[in-house]
N, CA, C and O atoms as a MOPAC input file, in Angstrom:
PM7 MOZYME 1SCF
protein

 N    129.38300 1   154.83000 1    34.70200 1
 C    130.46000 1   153.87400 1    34.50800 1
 C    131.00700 1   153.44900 1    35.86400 1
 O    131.09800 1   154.20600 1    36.83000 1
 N    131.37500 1   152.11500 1    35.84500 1
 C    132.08500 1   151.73500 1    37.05200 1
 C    133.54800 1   151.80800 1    37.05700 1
 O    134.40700 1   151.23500 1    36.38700 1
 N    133.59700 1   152.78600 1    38.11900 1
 C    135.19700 1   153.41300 1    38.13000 1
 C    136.34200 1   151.52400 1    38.42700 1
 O    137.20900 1   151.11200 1    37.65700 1
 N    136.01500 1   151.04300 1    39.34200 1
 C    136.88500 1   150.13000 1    39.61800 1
 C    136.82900 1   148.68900 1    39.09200 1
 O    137.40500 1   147.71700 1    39.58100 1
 N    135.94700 1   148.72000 1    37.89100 1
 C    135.88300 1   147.73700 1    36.97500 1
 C    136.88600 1   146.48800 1    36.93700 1
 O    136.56900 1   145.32400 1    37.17900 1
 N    137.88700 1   146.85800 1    36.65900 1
 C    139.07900 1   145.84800 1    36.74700 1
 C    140.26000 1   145.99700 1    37.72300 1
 O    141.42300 1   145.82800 1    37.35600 1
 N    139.96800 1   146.26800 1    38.77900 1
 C    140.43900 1   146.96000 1    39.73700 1
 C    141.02500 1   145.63000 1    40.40000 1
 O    140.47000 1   144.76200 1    39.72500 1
 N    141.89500 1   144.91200 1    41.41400 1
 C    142.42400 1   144.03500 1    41.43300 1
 C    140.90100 1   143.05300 1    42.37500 1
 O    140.67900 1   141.84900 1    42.25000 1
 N    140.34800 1   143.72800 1    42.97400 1
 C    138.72800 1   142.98200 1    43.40500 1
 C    138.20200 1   142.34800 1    42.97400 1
 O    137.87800 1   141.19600 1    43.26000 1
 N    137.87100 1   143.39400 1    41.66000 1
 C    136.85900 1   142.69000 1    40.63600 1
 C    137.38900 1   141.98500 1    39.66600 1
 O    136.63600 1   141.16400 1    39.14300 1
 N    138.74600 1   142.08200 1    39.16600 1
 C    139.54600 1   141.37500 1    37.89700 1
 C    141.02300 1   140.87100 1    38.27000 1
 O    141.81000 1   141.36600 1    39.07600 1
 N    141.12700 1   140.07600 1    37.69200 1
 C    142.37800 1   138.94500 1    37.83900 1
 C    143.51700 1   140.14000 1    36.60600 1
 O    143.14700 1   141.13700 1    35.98500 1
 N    144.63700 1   139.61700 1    36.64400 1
 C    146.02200 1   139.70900 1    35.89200 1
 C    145.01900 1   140.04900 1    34.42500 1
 O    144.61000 1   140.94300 1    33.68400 1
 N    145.00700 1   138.08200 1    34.77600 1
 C    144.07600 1   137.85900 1    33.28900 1
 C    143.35500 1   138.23300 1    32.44400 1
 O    143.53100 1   138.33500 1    31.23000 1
 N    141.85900 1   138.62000 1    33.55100 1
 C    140.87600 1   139.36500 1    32.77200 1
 C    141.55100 1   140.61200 1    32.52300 1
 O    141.44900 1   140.86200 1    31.32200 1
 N    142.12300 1   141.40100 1    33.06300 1
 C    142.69600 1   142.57200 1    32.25300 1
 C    143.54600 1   142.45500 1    31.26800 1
 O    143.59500 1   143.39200 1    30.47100 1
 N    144.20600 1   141.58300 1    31.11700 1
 C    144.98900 1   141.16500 1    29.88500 1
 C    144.47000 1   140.83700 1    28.66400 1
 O    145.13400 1   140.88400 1    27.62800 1
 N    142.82900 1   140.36700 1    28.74900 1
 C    142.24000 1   139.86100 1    27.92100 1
 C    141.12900 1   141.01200 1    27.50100 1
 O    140.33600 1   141.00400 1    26.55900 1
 N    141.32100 1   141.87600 1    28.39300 1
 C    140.39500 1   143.03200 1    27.72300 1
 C    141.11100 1   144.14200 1    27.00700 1
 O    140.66700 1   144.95600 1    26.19700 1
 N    142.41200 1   143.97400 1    27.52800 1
 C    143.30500 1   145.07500 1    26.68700 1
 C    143.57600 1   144.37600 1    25.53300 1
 O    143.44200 1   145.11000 1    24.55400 1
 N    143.95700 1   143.07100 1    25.20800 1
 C    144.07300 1   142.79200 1    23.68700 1
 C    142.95900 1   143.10400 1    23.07300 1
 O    142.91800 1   144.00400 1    22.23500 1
 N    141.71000 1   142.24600 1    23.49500 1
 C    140.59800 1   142.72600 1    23.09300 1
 C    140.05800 1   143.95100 1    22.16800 1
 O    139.77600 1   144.02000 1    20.97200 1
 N    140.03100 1   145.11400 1    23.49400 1
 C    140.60300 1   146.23500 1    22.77000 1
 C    141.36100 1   146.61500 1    22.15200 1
 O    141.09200 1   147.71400 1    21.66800 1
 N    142.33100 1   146.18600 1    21.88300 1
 C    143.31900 1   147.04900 1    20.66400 1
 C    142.77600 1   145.74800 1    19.57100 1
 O    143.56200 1   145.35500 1    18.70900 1
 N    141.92900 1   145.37200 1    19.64300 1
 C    141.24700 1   144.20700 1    18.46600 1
 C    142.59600 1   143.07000 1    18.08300 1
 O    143.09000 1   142.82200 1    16.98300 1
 N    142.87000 1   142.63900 1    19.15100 1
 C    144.17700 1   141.29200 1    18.58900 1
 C    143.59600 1   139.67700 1    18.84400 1
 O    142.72900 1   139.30800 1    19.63500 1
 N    144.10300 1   139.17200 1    18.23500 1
 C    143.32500 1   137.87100 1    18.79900 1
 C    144.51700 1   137.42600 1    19.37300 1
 O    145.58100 1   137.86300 1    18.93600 1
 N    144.48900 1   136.41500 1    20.52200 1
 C    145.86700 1   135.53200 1    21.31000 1
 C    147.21500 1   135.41100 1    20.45000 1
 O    148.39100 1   135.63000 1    20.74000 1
 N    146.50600 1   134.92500 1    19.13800 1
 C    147.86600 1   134.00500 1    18.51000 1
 C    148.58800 1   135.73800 1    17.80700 1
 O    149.65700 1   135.61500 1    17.21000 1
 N    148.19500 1   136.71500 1    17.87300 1
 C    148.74200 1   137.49600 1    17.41000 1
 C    149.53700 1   138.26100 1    18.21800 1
 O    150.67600 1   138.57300 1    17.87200 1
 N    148.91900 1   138.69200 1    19.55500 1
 C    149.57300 1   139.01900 1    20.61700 1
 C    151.21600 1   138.30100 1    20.75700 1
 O    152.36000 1   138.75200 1    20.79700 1
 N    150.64100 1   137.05900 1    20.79600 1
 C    151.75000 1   136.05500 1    21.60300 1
 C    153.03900 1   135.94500 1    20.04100 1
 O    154.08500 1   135.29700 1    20.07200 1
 N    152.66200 1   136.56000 1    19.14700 1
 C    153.32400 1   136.19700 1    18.27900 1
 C    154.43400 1   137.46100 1    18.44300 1
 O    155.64000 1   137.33800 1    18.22900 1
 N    153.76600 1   138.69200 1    18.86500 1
 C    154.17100 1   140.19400 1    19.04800 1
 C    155.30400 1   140.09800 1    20.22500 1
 O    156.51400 1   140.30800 1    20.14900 1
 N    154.50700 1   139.71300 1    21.32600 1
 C    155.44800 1   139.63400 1    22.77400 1
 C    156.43200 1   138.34600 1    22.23000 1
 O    157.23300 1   138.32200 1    23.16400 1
 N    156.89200 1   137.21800 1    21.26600 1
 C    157.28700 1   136.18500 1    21.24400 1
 C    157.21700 1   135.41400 1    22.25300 1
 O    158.19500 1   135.15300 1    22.95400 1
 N    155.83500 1   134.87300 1    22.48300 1
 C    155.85100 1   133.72800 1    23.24000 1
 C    155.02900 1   133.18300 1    22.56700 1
 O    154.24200 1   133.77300 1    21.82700 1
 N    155.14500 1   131.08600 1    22.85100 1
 C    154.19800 1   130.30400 1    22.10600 1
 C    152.49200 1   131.06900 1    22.73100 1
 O    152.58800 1   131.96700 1    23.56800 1
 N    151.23900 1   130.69200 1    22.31900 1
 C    150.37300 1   130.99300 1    22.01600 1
 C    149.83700 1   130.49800 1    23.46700 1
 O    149.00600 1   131.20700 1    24.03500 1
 N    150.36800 1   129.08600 1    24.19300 1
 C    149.80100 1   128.34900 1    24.93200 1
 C    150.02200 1   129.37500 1    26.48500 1
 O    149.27100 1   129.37800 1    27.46000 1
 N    151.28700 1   130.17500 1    26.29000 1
 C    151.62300 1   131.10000 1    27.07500 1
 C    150.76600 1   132.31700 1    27.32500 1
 O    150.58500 1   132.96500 1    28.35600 1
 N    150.33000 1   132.44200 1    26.20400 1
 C    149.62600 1   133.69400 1    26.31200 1
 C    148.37100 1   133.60500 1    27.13600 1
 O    147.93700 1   134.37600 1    27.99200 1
 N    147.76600 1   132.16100 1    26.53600 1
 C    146.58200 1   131.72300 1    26.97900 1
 C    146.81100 1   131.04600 1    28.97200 1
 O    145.91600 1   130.86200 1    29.79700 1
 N    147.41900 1   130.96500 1    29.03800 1
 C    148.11800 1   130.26600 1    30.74100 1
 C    147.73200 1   131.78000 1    31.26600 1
 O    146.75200 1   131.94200 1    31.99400 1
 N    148.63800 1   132.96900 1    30.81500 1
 C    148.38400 1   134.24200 1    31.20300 1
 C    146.74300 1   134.59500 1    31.34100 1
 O    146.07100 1   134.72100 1    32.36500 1
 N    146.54000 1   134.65300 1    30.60900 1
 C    144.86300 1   135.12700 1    30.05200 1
 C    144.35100 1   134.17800 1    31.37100 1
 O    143.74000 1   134.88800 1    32.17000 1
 N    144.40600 1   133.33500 1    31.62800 1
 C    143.30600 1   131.92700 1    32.77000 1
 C    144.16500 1   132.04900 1    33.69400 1
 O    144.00300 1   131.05900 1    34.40800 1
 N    145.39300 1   132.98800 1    34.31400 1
 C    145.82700 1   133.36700 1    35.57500 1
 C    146.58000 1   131.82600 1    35.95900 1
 O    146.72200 1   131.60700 1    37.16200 1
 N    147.00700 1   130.88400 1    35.09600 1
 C    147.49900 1   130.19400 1    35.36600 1
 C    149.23500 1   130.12000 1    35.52800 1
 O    149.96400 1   129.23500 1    35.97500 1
 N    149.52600 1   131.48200 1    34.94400 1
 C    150.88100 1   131.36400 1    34.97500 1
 C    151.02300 1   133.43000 1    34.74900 1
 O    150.19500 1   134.31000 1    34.51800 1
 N    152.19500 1   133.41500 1    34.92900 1
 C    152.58600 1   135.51000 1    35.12900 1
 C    154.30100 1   135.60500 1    34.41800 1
 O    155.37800 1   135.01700 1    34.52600 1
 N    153.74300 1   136.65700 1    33.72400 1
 C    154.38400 1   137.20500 1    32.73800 1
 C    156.21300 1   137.44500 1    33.15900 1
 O    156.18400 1   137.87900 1    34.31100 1
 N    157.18900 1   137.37700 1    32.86400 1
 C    158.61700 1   138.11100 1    33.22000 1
 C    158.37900 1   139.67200 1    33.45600 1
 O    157.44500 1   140.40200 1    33.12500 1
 N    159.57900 1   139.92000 1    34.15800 1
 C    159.04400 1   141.85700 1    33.93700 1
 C    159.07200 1   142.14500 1    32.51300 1
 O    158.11500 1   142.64700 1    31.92300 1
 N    160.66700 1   141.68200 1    31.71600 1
 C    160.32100 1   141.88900 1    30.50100 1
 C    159.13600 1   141.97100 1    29.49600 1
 O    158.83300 1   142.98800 1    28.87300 1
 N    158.39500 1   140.55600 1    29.40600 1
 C    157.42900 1   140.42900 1    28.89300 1
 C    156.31800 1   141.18100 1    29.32100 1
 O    155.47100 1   141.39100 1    28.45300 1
 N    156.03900 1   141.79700 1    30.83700 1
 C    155.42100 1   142.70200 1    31.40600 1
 C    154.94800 1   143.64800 1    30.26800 1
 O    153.96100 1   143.88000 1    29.57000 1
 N    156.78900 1   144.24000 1    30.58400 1
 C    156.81400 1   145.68200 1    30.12400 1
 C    156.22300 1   145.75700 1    28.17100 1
 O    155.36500 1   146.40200 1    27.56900 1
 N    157.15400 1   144.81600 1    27.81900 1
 C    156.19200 1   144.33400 1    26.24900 1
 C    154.39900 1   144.66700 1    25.97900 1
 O    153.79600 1   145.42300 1    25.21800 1
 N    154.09400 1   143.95300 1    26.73400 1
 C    152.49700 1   143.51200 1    26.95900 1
 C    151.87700 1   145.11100 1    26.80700 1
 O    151.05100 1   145.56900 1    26.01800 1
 N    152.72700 1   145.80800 1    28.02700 1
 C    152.09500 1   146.94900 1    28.38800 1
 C    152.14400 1   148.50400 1    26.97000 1
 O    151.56300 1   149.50500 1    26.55100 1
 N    153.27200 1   147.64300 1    26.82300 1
 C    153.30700 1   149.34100 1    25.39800 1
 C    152.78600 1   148.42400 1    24.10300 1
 O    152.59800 1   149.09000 1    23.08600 1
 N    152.56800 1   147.23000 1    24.01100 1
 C    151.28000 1   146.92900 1    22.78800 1
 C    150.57700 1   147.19700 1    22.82000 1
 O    149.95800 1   147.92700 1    22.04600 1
 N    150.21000 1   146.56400 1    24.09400 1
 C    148.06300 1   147.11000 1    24.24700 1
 C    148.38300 1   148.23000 1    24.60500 1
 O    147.29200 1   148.35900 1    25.16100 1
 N    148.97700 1   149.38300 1    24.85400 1
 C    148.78700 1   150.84200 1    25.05800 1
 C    148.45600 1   150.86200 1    26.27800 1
 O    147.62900 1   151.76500 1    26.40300 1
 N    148.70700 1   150.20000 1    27.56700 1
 C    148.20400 1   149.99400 1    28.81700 1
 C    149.56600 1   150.23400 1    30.12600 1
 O    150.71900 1   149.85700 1    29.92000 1
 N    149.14100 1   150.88600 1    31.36100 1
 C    150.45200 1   151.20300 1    32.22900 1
 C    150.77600 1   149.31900 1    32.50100 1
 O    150.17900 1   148.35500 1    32.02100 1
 N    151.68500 1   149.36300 1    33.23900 1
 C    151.75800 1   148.34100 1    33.72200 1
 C    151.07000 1   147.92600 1    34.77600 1
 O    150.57200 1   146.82700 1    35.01900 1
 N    151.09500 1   149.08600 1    35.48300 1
 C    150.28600 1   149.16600 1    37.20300 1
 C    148.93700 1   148.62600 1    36.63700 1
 O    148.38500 1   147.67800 1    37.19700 1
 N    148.46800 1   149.14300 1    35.67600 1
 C    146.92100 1   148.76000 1    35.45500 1
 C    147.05900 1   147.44600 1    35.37300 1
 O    146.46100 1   146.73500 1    36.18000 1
 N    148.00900 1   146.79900 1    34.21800 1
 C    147.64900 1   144.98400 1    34.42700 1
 C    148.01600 1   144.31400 1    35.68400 1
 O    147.74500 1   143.14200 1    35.94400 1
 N    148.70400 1   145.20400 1    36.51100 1
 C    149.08400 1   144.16400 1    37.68900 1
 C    147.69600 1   144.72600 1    38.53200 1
 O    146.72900 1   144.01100 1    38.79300 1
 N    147.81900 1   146.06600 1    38.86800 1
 C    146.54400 1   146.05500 1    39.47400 1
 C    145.09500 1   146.94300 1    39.39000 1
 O    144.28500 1   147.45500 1    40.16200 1
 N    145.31800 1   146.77900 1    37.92700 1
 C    144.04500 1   147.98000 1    37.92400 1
 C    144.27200 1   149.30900 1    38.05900 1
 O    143.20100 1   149.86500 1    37.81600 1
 N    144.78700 1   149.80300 1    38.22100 1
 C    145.20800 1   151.34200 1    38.69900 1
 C    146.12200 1   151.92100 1    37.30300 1
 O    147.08900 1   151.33500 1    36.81600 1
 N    145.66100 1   152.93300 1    36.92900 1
 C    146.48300 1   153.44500 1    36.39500 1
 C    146.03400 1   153.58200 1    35.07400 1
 O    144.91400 1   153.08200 1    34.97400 1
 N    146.51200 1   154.13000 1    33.84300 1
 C    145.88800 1   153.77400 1    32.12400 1
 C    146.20700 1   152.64600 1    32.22900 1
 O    147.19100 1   152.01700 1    32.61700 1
 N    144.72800 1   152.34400 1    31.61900 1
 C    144.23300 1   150.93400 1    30.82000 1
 C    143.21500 1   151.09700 1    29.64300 1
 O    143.27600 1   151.87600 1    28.69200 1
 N    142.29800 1   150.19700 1    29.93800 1
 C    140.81800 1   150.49000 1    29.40800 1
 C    140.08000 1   150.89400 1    29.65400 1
 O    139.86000 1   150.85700 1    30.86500 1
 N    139.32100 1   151.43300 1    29.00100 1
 C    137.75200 1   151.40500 1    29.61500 1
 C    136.93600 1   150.66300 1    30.38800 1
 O    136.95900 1   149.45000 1    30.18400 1
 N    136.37200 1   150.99400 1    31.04800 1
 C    135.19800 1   150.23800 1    31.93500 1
 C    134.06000 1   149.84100 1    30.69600 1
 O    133.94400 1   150.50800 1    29.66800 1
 N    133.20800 1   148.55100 1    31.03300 1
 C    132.29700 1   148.68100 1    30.20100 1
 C    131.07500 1   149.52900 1    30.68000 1
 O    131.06900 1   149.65600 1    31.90400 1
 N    130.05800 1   150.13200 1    30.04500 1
 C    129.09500 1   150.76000 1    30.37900 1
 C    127.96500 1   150.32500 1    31.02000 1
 O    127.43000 1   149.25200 1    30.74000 1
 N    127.49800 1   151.19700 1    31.99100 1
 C    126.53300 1   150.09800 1    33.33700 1
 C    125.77600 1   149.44900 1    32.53100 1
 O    125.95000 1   148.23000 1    32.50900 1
 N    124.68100 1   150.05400 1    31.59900 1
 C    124.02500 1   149.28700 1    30.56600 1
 C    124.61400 1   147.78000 1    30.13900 1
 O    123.76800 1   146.94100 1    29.83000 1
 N    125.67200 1   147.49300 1    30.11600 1
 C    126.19700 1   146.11100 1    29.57800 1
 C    126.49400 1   145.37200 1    31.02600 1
 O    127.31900 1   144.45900 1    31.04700 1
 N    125.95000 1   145.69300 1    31.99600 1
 C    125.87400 1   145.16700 1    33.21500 1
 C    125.26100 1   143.55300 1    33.05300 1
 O    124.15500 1   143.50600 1    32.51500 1
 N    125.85100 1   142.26500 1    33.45200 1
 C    125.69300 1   141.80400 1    33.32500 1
 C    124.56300 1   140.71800 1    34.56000 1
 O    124.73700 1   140.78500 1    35.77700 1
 N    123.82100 1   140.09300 1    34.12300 1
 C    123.03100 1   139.08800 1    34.72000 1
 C    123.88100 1   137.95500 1    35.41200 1
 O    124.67800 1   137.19700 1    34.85900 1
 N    123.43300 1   138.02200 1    37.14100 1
 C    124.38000 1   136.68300 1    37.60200 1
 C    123.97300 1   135.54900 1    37.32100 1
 O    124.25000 1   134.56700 1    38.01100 1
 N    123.27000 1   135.50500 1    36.29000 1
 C    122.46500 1   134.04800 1    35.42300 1
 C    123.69800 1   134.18500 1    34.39300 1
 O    124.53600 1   133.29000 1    34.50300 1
 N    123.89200 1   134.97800 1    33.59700 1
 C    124.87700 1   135.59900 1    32.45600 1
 C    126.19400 1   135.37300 1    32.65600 1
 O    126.98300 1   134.88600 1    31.84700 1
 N    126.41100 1   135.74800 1    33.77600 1
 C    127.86700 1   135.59900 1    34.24900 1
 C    128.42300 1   134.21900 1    35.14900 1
 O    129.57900 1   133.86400 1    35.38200 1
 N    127.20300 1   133.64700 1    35.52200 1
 C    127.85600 1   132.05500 1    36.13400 1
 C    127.93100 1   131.19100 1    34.29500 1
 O    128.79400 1   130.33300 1    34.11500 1
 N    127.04500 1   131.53300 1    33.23500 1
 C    127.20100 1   130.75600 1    32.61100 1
 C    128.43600 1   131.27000 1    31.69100 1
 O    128.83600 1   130.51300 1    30.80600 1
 N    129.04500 1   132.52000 1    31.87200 1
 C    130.12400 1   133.48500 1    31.57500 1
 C    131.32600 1   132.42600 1    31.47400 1
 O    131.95300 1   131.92100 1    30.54300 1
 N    131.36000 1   132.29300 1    33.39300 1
 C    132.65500 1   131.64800 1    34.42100 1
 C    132.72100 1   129.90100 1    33.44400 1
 O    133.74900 1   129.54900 1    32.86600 1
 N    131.39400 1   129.01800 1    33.46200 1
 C    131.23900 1   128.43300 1    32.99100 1
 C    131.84800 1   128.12300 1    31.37500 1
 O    132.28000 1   127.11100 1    30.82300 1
 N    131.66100 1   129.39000 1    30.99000 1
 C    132.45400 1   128.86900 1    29.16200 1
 C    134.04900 1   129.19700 1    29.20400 1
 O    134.73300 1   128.93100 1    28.21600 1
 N    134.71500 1   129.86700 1    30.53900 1
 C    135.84600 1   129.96700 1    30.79200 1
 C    136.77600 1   129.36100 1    31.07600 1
 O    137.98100 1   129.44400 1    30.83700 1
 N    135.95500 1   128.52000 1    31.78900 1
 C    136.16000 1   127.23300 1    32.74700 1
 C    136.71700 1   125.82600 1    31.50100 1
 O    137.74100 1   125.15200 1    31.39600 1
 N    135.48500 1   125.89600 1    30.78400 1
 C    135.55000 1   124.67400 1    30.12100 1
 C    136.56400 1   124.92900 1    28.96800 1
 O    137.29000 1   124.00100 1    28.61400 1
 N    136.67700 1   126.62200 1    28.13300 1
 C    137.72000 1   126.79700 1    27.53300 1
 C    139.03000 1   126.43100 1    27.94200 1
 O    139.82700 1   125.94600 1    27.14000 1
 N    139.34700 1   126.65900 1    29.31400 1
 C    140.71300 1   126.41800 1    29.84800 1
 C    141.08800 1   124.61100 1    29.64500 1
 O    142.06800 1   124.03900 1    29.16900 1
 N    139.77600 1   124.09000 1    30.26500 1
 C    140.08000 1   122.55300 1    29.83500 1
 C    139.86600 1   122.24100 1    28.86000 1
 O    140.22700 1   121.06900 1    28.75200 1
 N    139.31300 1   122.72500 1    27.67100 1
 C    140.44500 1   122.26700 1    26.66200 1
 C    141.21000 1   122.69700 1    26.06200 1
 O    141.90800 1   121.93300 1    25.39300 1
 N    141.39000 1   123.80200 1    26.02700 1
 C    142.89400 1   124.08500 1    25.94300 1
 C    143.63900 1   123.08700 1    26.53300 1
 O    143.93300 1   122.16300 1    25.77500 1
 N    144.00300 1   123.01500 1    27.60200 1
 C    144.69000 1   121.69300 1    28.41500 1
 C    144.82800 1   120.53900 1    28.00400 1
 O    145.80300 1   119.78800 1    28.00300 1
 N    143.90900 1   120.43800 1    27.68800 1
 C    143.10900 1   118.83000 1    26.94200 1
 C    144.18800 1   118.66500 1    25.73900 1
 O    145.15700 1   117.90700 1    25.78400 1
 N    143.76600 1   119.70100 1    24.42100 1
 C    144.67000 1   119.83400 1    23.44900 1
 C    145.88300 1   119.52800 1    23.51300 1
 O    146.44500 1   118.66800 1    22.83600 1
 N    146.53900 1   120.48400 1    24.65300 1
 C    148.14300 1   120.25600 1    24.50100 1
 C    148.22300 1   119.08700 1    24.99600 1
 O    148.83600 1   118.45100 1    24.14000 1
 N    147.92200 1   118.22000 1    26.07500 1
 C    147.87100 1   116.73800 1    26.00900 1
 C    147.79600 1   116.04900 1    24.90000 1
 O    148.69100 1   115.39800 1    24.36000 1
 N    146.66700 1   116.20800 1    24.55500 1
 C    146.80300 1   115.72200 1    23.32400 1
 C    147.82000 1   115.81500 1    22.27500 1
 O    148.57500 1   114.85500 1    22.11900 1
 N    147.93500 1   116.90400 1    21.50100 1
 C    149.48600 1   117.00100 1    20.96200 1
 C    150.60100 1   116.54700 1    21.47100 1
 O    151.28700 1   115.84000 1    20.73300 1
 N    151.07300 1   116.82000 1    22.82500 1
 C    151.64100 1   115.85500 1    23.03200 1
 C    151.81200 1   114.56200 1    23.04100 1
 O    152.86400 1   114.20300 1    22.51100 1
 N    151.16900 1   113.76800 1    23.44200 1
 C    150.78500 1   112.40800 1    23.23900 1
 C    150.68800 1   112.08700 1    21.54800 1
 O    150.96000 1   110.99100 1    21.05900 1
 N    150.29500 1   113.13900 1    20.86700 1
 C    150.53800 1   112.63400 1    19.48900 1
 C    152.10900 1   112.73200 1    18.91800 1
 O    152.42400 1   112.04600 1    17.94600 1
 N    152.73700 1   113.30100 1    19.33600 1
 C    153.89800 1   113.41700 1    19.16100 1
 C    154.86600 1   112.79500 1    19.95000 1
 O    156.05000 1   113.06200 1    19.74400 1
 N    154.47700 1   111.84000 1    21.00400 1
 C    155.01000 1   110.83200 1    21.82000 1
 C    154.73200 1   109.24600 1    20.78100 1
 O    155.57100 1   108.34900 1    20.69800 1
 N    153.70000 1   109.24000 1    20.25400 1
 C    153.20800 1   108.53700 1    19.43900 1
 C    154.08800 1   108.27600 1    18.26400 1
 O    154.85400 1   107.31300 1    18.26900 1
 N    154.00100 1   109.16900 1    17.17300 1
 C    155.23600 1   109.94800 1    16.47900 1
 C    156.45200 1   109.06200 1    16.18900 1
 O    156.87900 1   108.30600 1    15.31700 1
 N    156.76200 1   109.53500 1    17.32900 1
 C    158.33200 1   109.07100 1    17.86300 1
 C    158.45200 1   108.00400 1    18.27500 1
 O    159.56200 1   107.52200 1    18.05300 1
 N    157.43100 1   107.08400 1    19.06600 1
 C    157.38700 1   105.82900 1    19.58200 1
 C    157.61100 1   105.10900 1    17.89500 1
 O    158.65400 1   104.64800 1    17.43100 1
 N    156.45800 1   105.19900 1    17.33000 1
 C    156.43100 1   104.85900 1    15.64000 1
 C    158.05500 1   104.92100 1    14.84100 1
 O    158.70500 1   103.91200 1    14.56500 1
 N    158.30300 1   105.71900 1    14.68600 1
 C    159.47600 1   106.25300 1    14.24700 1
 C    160.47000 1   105.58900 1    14.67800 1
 O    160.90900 1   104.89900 1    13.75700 1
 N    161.26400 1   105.40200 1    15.98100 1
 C    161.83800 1   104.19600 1    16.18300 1
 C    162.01100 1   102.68500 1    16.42200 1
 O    163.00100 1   101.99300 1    16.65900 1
 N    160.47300 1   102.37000 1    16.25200 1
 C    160.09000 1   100.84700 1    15.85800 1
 C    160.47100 1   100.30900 1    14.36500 1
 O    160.19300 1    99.15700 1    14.03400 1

């Protein structure tokens, strides 16, 4: 096993955030429903686009059963490492970064969108 797996080197805020829900088997919208934040928050967190309050920190950390030190930096109880066997291919993992990448834009995309539909909406509505 690789001891420093998600260690602040090898893993972002994010990816550890997304392996501890993971593990405790939650999907986003359930998490974010737990910590009370909208869903879009959770997901900003998860893609390192945005960082948690201490409050919400400390939340995060006694759901997923995880220290805090570990989500900020790896250190400390968290998760498991995955097993060298599930070692991944840097063919595997650029096309990994790749479905991460494009998830984040649309996500993005979406809330534009909703918005704009709901600018729409309202434009309608007072005509």
């Amino acid at each position: 096993m690789t001891t420093d797996w998600y260690s602040a080197d090898t893993a972002t805020f994010g990816d550890r955030l997304a392996a501890a829900r993971e593990a405790a088997d939650m999907t986003q919208s359930a998490l974010a429903r737990r910590v009370g934040v909208k869903l879009s928050t959770l997901r900003n967190w998860e893609q390192d686009m945005s960082e948690p309050r201490a409050n919400r920190l400390s939340m995060l950390a006694g759901i997923l059963n995880v220290s805090i030190m570990w989500l900020l930096s790896g250190q400390g109880d968290g998760v498991d490492a995955p097993a060298e066997d599930a070692a991944l291919t840097p063919e595997v993992t650029q096309i990994l970064t790749k479905i991460r990448t494009i998830r984040g834009d649309i996500t993005q995309l979406a809330d534009e969108l909703g918005r704009l539909e709901k600018k729409l909406r309202q434009s309608l509505k007072d005509t």
